[in-house]
N, C-alpha and C positions, 0 to 999 in steps of 0.2 A: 504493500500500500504506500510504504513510502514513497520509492521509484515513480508509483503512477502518479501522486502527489507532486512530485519534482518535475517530472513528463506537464504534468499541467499548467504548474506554474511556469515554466520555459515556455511554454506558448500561450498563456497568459500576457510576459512580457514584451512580444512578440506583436500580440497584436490581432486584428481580424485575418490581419493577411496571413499571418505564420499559420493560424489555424485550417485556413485556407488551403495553403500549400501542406499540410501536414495530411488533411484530406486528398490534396494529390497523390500525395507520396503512398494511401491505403491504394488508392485508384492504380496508380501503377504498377503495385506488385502482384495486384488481381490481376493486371492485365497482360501482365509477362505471364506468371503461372499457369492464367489458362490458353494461351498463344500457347505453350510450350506443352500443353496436355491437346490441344488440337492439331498440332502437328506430329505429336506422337501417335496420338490416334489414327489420324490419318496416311503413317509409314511415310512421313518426309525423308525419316533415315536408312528407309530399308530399301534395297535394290537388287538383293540377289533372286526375286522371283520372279521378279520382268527380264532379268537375264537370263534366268533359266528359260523363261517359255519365250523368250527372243532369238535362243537357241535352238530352241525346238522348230519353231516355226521359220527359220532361217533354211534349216534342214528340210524343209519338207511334211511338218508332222505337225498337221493343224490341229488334229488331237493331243498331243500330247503338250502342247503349246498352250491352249485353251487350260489343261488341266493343270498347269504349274499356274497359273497365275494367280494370284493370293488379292484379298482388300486394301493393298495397301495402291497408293495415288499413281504412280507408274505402272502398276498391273491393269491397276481400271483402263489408264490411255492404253496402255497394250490392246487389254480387250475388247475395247469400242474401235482401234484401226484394223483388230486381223478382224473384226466381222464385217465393218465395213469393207474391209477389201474383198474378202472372200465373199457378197452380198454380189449375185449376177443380176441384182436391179438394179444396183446404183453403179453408175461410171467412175471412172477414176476421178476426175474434177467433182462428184459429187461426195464419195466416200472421203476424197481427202479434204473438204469443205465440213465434211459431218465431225470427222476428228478433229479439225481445229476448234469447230465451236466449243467440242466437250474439252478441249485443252484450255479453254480460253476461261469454262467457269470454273476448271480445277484451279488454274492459277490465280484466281478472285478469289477463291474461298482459302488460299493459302495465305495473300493479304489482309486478309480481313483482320481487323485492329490495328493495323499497321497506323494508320488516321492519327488515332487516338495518341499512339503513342508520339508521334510527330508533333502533335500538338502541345503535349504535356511539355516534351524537352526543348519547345518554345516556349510556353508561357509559363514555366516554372520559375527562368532566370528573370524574367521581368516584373513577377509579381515581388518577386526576393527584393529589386532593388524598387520596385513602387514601394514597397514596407521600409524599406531603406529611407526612402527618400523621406518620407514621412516620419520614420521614427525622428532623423534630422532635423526636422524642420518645430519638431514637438522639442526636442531636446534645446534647440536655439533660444524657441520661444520663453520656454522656463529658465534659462541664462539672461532672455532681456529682461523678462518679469521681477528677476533678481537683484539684479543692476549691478550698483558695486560690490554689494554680499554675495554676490554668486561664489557657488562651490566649484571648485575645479572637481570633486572629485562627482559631485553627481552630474555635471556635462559630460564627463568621460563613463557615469553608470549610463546616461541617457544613449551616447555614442554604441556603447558598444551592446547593448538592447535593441538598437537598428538596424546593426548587422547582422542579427542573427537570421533576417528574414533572408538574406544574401546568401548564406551557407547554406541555408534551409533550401533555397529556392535550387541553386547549384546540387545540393547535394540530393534532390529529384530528378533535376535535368541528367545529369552526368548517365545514371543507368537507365533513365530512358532509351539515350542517347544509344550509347554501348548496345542495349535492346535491338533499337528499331534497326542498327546497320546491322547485326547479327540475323537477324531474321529476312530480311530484305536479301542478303547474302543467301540463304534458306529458301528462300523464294528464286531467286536468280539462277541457281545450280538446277532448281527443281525445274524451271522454265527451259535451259539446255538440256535435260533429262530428258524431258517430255518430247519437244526438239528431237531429237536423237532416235527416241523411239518410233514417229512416227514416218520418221526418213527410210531406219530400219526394214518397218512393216510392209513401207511401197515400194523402196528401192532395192531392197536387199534381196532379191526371192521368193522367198515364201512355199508354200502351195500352189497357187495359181502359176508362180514361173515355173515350179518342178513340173505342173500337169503340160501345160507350153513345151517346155523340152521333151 
């Protein structure tokens, strides 16, 4: 109780704005955590079963290629390009129009929060020196109100109760920051991935080029 006691009163001193940014900083660790259980979820790191069945279906073996393919985000595009391809209604400018779309909302739903977190590791540092700036200008005030009895040492409690919004604000922004180019990097690799496989699926063979030869 102590601790949360001390936790209070530092953002007490602080101000609206500390409190503010202290609610960011809840916001932001929600929002890494679950970024980081959704793209777990949905196998951003997993790739050895769209190789396998990128394998297989390279080979020749559109069964056996279908059947390695696993839920994870690469396997899906695997599996919406060998059926589109292997699909004798749809042309090739259509099945490969049918894969990009689904490439297109896989790679949406892997940014999704990115937003948020871009915004925070903006408007964190700004709110830190808005509290700044104010604590400032409060601390001045009560220095003029004082006149010649003014305390040196409560300008300098007032000073440095101002800055706290400044560390505070930084010290949100920073792993935002860190966050959003980590995942963004996560999303980028996953977009060549995806890339890759569906170049695979038309260009490399398949079934339809082994039944052709």
């Amino acid at each position: 109780m102590t601790g949360l006691g001390a936790l209070v009163a530092a953002l007490d001193r602080g101000g609206v704005v500390l409190w503010v940014i202290a609610g960011l900083s809840v916001v932001t660790t929600a929002l890494i955590l679950w970024k980081l259980w959704r793209l777990a979820l949905a196998g951003a790191w997993s790739h050895w079963r769209a190789e396998a069945a990128l394998a297989a279906w390279v080979a020749g073996d559109a069964v056996a290629a279908r059947a390695r393919l696993g839920g994870d985000v690469r396997s899906r595009l695997a599996g919406v390009a060998m059926a589109a391809r292997a699909d004798p209604a749809l042309s090739d400018p259509a099945a490969r129009e049918e894969t990009l779309r689904v490439a297109r909302g896989l790679l949406a739903q892997t940014r999704v929060g990115l937003r948020p977190l871009e915004l925070v590791s903006t408007i964190a540092p700004l709110l830190g020196l808005l509290g700044t700036v104010l604590g400032m200008i409060a601390a001045f005030q009560a220095l003029q109100t004082a006149g010649a009895q003014a305390d040196p040492a409560l300008l300098a409690g007032g000073i440095w109760e101002a800055l706290l919004t400044t560390a505070a604000g930084m010290g949100v922004a920073i792993p935002a920051g860190v966050a959003l180019v980590w995942f963004e990097s996560v999303a980028d690799r996953l977009q060549d991935d995806l890339e890759d496989i569906a170049t695979r699926v038309f260009l490399r063979g398949g079934p339809m080029a082994a039944e052709a030869a």
